[in-house]
Each structure stands twice: as C-alpha cells, then as structure tokens.
N, C-alpha and C positions, 0 to 999 in steps of 0.2 A: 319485149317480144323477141322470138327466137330472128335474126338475122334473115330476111329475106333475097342475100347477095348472090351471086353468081359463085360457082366456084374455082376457084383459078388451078387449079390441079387435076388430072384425069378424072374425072365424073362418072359414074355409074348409071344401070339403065336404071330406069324407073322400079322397072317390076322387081329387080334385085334387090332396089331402095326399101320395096314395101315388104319383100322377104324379110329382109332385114330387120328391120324396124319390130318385128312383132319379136326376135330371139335378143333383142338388145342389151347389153349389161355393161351400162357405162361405167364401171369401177374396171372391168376388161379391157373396153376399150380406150381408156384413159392409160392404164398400163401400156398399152401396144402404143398410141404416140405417144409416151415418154420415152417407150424404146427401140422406137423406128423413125425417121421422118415422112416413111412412102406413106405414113400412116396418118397421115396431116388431114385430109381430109373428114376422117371421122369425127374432127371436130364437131362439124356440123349436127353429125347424128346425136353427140352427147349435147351438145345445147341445146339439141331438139326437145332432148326430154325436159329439159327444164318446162316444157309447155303442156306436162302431161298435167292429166284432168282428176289423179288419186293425189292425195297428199304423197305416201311413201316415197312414191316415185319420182317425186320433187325434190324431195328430202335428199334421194340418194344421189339425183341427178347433179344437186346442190355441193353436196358433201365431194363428188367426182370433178366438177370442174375447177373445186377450190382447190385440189389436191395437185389438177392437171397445172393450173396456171401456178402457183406457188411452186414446182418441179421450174417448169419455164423461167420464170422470175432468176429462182437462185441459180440457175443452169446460164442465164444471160441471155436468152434464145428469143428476146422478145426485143424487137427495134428501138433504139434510144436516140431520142432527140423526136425531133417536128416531123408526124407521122404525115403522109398524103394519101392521097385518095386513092382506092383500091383500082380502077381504072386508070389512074396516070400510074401506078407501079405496073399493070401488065403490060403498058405500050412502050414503059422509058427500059432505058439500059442497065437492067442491076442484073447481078451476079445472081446465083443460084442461094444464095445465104443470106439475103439482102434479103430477096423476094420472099423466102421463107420466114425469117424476124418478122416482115410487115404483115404476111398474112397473118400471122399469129398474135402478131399484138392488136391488129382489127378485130380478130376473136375474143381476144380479152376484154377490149374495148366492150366487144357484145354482149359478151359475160356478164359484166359489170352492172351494165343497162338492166340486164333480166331480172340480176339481181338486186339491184336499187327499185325493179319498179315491182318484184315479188314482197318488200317491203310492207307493201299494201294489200297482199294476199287476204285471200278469205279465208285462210286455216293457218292460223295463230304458229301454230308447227314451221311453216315455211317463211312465215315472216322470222321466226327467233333463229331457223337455220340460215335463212340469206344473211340476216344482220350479223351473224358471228360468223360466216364465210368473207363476207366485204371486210370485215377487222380484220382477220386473217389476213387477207391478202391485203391490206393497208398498212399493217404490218413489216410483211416481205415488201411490198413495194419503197417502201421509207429504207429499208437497207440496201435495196437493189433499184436506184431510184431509175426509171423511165425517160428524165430529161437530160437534156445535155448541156450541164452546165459544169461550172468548172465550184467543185465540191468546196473547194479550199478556201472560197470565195461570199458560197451561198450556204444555206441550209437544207437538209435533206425533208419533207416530208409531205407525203401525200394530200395536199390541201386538198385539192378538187376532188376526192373520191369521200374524204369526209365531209367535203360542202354538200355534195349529190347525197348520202346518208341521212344528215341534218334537215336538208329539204324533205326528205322521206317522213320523218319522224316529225316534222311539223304541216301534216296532213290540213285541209282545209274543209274537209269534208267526214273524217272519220277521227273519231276517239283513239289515239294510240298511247297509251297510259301505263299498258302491260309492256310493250314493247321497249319504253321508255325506261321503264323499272329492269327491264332485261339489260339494258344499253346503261344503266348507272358504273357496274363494274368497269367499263373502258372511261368513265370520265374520274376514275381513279388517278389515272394513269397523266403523267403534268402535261406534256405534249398533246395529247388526244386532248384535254379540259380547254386548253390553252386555246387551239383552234378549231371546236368544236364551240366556244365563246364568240369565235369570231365570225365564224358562219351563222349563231345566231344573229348577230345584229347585222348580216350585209343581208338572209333570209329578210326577215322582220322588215327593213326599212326597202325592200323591193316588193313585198309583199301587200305592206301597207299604204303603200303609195298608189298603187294600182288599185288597191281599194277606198282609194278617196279620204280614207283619213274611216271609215265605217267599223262599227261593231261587227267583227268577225269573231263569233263565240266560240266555234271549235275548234280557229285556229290557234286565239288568244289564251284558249285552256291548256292544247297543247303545247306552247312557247310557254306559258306558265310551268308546265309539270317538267318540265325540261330542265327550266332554268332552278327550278327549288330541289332539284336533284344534284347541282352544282356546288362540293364541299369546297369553298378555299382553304389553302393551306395558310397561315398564319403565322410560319418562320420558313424563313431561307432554307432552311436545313433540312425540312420537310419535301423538300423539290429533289427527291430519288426515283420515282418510280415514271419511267419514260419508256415507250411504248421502242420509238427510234434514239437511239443513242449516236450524237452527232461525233467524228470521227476527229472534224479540226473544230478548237473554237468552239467546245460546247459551251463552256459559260460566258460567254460572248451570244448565245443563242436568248432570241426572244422569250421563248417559253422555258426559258429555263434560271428568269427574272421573276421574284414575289412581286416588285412595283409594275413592271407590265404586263404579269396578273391582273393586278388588283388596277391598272389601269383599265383592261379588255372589259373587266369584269363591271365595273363600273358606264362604260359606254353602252356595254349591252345592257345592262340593265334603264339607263336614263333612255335607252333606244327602244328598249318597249314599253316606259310608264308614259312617254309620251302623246302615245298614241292614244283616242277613245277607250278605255275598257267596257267590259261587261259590270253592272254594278255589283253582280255576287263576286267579283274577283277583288273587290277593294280589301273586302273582309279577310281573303286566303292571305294576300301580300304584305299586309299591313298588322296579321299575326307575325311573320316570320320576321317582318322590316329590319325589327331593333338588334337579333341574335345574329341573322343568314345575313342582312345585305350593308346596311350603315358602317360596322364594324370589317368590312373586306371593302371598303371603298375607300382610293385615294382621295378624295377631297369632299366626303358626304353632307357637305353644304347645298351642293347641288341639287338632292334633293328638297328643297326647300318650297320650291313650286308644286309636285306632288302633295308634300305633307299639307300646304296651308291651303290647296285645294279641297284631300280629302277632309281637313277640320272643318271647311266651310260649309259640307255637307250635311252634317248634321247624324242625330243618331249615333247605334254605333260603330258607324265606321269615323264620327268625329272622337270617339272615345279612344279606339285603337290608333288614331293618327297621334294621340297625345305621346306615345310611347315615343315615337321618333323624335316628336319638337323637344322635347324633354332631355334627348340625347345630344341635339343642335344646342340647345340653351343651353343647359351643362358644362360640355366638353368642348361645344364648336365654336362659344361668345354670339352664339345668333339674336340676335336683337327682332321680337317681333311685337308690333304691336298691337295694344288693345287684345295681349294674350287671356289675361283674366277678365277681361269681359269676357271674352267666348267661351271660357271656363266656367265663368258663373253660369250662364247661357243654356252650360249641358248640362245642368243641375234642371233635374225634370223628374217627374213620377214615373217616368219608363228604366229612370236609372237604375232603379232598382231590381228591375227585373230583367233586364239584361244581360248576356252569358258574359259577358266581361265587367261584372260590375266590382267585383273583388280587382281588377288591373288596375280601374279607373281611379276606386278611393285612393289606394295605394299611392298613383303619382298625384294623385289632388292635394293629399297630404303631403307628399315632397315639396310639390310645389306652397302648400302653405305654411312649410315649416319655418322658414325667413322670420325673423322678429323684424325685420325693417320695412314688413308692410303697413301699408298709412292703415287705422282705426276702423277708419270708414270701409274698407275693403274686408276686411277680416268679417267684420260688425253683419255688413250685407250676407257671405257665405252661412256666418253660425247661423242667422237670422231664415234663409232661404230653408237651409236641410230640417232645422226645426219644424216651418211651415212641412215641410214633404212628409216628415213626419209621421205625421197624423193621420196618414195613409199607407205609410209603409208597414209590411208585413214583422214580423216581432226577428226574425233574421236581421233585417237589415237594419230594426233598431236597437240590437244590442251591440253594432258597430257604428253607426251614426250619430248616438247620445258620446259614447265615449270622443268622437271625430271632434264633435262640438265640443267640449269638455277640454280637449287638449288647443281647441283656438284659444279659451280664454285664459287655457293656463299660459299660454306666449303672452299674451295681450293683456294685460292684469287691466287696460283700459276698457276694455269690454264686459267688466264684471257689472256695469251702469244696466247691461241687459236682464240680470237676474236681482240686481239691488235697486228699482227703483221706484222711487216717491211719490205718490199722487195724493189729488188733494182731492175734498169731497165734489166740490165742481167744476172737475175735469172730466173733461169727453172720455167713455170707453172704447173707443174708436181705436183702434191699432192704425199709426202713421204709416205702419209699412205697406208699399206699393211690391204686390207681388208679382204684378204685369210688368214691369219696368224693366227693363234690359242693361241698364247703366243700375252699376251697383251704387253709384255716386247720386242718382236720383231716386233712389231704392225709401231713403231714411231709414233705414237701419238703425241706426245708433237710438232715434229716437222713441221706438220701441222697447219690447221687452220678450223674454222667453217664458212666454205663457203657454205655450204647446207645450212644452217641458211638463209645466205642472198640469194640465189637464192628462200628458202620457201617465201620470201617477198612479191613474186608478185605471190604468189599460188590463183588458183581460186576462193578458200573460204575466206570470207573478214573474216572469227572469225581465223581463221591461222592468216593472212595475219597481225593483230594485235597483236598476240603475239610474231610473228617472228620480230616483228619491235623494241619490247622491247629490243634486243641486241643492237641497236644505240645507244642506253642510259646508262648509268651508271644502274651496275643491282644495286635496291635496299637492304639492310642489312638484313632485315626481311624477310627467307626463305617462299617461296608460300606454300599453304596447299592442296596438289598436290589431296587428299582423294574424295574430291569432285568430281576430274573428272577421276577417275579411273573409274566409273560404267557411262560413259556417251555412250549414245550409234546414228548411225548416223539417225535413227529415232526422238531419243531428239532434235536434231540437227534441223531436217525437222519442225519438230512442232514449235520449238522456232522461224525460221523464218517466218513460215505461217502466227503463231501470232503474230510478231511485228508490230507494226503499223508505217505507211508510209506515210511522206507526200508526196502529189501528186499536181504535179504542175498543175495548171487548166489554166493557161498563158503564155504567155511568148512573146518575145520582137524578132522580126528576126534580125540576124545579118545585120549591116550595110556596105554598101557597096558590096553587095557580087554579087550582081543583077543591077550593074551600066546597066544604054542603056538611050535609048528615052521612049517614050511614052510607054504608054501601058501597058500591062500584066507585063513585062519582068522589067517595069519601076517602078511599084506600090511595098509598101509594106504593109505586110498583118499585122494582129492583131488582134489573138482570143480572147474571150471573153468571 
C-alpha cells in the first residue's frame, strides 16, 4: 500500500493535490526529483500511482519509481547504515542532507513494500513488472549497498529484499507458477540461486511450523515449482554469472563456493521433504529425485528416510522411489534391508499398467543382474512374473518372457523350473504360494513354468513365439531386454497393419469331401 506518512517537507493544499492528481505523469515527475531536491515531495504523488486501479498505469508508475530509486541508489542520496523513524528524524538534529537521505530511503523502503506486495497483483502484467523492478533495484542495491558496514570485512548483497520477493513468490493462497517461470532467468545468475536457496528454507521452516506440521497444498506446490526451477552448476568453473560482483575477497565469498552450493542446496531441500506432503507431490519429486537433486547433494545419504518412506508406500510412487535407493546402494554402500522382499512385493498386476512401468523393469533387472543371488530368490521372481503373466497384456509379455529368460540364463540352477519330473502319482497342485510375501516361503524352486507353456497358444502370434523359445535349449547370450521396455500396444497394432501378406488368390478343394453322382454335389470347383 501507497505510504499513509505525513509529509516532512512543505505540503500542498488539498484541492491542488486533486488538480494534480488527474494531469500526473510520473515518468515527469520522476525526472524533476532526480533534478531538483525542492522536488522531493512528489514522491508521494508517484507512489501514489502505484495504487491506480488500470493495469498501464501500474505498469508505468512501476517502471518510474524503479528508474527514480536506482538514479538515488547510484547517486548515493539514500541513508546508509540503521534507518530511524521518520518522527525521531523530524524532532532530532540532522543537517539538511541527513534529513533528505532519510526521507528518501523511507520512500524506498515504501517502494519496496508496494512492490513486493503488487507481486500478488490480479493482472499478471504488474506482478512480471514489480518482479523485474525489485531485481533491478536488488541489483543496484548489492553495488551501492544501504548498510554500513565495513565492505572489506563482510559481503555485499541484498538478502532481505530477495527474502521479501521469495516470500512473495511462495504464496499460500494463489498458484504463482507463471510468475515463477518469469523469475527462473535471475536464478541463473550464482549469487541470486545461492540466496534465493536460502530464503527458501528459512520461508518453508517458519511457515510450516505455524502450520503445525499440516498439508498446505498451494503452498507446497509453489515451494515445489520453485525449487525444480533450481539448475545447479556442477563444476567450479561454471560459478561466472553473478548478479553483485564482490569488490575484496570474492572467492572467499559464500556463494561463490560449489560445496556451499551444494551444501544450501541440500538443506533446503531435506527442509522441505520433511515436512507432510501432498500425496500427488511424491510422484512430481520422485521423477526428478535421481537427475535434479541426489546428484547436486553433498552427502545424498541423507535422503534415506524419504526414499524408504516413499517405498513403503506402495504403488507407483514405491516404483519411482526405487530410482533413488538404487543410486544409495550403488554409489553410496547403503545397506537396506529386506530390500528384495519389497521388490518382490511390487511385483503385482497393476505393474503392468503403470506409466512408469518401462523405469521399474529396467532397474529390477539391474538389481537382478548379480549372479551372487541365493536360487531361492531369483527361483520366487521368475516364478511370481510368470504367474502375472497370464494376465498381462501381449506388450508387456514380450518384455517379461525375455526378463524371465535371462534370470535362468544367470542361474543355470533354475532350469529345475522348466525341466522337471513327475511321476504318475503326484499331486497337480502347483507348491507355489502366490499370497506369500517372503519369497523364501513362496516354494518357488518347487514348482514349475507352466504359464510359460499354457502362453504358447496365446492369441498374439509375437507372444506365442517367444513363449515357444522355452522348448529349446535357452541360448548363452543374455537378450537385450532395453528395446522392449518402451513398446507400447499401439506399436504393436501398426507393426501388424504394416506387415505384408501374402494372399492366396487360389486354391485347390479338398478331395473327396463332396463324393455323390452327377451334378452340383458331384463337380469340383477351381478359382482362378
């Protein structure tokens, strides 16, 4: 809101005020105080406009005070050091020059305000013109800093005016998403990322304290869109593009460190998974997890309590959580247990039709590629996807026959499932316990792959030839399953439309089929 203060300079009548007010052009009188002082009081008038009720007239009013205070700024004309209250500057003893600074840095002050809280504007236009006026002048401010401190000592840059921005842009109440995409090009920049990371998590952890630890969805969405707009840089060398250029002792400066990056980067991040989320937010985060955030985190162990959260959830958000423990076990020695139980576990009919089900075989297969799993574990998987099988769509079983196919080519101890012996009076009963959750009380091994051979005479003749490669001795050379993970039953549909066919244009009737006498009954036919 435009400043409701008194004004400490000669004052105008009212009725002048309202003359005025209707011929105003604050781009004029922005000019006139930059080249007058008597002219100080016009301030008022031009931040008035900021309260007008057209967009343009925001816009321009917008455009005029950033232009007024960045003149200020680089001119020096605005009070440095710990501002007081406009009331104790009219009554104490400052000089003519004194009193001037402070008025005008309380204007700025108000400036500021208007324009942190037009942020939130209802015409899109005046929030993307405040937001790149407040840079502007965050900017200037960072090279003309406002505090007084001793440079050579500290670092220069406008925290509080991008804490106040941050705040804006993590609305509690409204979608800012557009805004946010506008506001990506300044976290380009090392310095603006650097403490624009750190305002999120001092935001976030004051925020969500006050809210009890509660599902806050619009706030959570926009602190999401915020943070997935966060590129880290991933060499040293990459840390050029700084908004303030520090004068002593830049590379001595925070932000202008990869590990206190990637330090920030990491706290704010563990500072918002902490918190309750929205459950559609597991899915968004937990795509990007393994590329955007594990890989820019100093010590991505930490995540460990997320990940084996989201796995315990089940579905696919335990499918997508696999991507990250996969990068812990891997790279980081994380020891979990009872991991392939819970892997067997997401082995279910919905696996198949899931938008991530081409992610999941993929690291299923990493994870079963080891020859050094016990028999019994391998035995329970080939045995589980067989059963599923039987159900799955012809997509998903010309990648799952081959899945199976390359367990027992590791496991040459598992060929008992496709070679084995019965007598005449032995039970038809299959051992296997499909219900069972422990693959160790599953009996697998004691079983056989008879869904294999029942897929033999499945509907789709491209099944119906891979299921038949079980007659045969399986070959040495594991299949490269990669190919048909992203196949979908539309590939499928085209592949056959376009195959070409031959077509019999003849053919010969059977003989004898039509014995008699004479006649119709007696003739045989021959198209031509």
């Amino acid at each position: 809101m435009a400043p409701a203060k008194k004004r400490n300079v000669c004052s105008k009548t009212t009725s002048a005020n309202t003359a005025k007010k209707a011929k105003i052009d604050p781009i004029i009188q922005v000019q006139q105080i930059i080249d007058s002082r008597k002219n100080a009081n016009d301030v008022f008038d031009v931040l008035e406009c900021l309260q007008s009720e057209k967009e343009k007239d925001v816009i321009l009013a917008i455009n005029a005070c950033c232009n007024l205070f960045v003149a200020l700024l680089e001119r020096k004309d605005l009070f440095i050091g710990k501002l007081i209250e406009e009331e104790t500057m009219l009554t104490g003893e400052y000089n003519a020059q004194d009193k001037y600074s402070m008025f005008m840095r309380h204007r700025y002050n108000d400036c500021v305000e208007t324009l942190l809280e037009h942020l939130v504007h209802k015409f899109y236009g005046v929030k993307e013109s405040a937001l790149v006026a407040l840079m502007k002048l965050a900017a200037v401010e960072g090279q003309y800093p406002l505090e007084d401190l001793d440079w050579s000592e500290h670092f220069s840059f406008p925290r509080t005016l991008i804490l106040g921005v941050v705040g804006r842009l993590l609305s509690k109440s409204e979608d800012t998403t557009m805004l946010i995409s506008r506001f990506q090009e300044y976290l380009e920049m090392v310095d603006v990322r650097f403490y624009v990371m750190s305002s999120i998590r001092e935001n976030v952890g004051v925020v969500m304290v006050k809210s009890k630890g509660e599902v806050m969805p619009v706030y959570q969405n926009n602190v999401f869109t915020l943070l997935s707009n966060i590129n880290m840089p991933s060499q040293e060398s990459e840390l050029t593009n700084f908004m303030v250029k520090q004068k002593d002792k830049h590379s001595e400066w925070k932000a202008a460190k990869l590990n206190e990056h990637k330090r920030t980067f990491e706290r704010m991040w563990l500072g918002f998974l902490k918190n309750k989320l929205p459950s559609n937010m597991y899915k968004k985060i937990l795509v990007i997890l393994h590329d955007s955030i594990l890989p820019n985190m100093s010590n991505p162990t930490l995540m460990i309590d997320f990940l084996t959260a989201a796995y315990d959830v089940g579905g696919a958000i335990s499918l997508l959580a696999l991507n990250g423990l996969f990068i812990l076990i891997h790279h980081h020695n994380l020891d979990y247990p009872d991991f392939y139980k819970k892997l067997y576990n997401l082995l279910e009919p919905s696996v198949f039709h899931v938008k991530y089900r081409a992610r999941f075989f993929h690291l299923a297969n990493l994870f079963l590629s080891s020859t050094h799993l016990p028999v019994y574990l391998v035995a329970a998987f080939a045995k589980r996807l067989a059963r599923l099988a039987l159900t799955a769509p012809p997509e998903s079983l010309l990648m799952v026959l081959p899945f199976i196919y390359n367990l027992i080519r590791r496991h040459p101890s598992c060929r008992v499932l496709i070679h084995r012996p019965t007598s005449s009076d032995e039970s038809c009963e299959d051992p296997y316990v499909m219900d069972e959750a422990d693959p160790i009380l599953s009996h697998a091994l004691e079983s056989s792959l008879w869904e294999i051979k029942t897929l033999q005479t499945h509907y789709h003749p491209d099944v119906v030839k891979v299921a038949l490669k079980i007659n045969k001795p399986l070959s040495v050379p594991e299949e490269d399953i990669d190919e048909l993970l992203e196949i979908t039953n539309f590939e499928l549909m085209e592949r056959d439309l376009k195959a070409t066919k031959n077509v019999p244009l003849e053919f010969e009737p059977a003989r004898k089929l039509l014995q008699g006498g004479g006649g119709i009954l007696g003739q045989h036919f021959c198209l031509e």
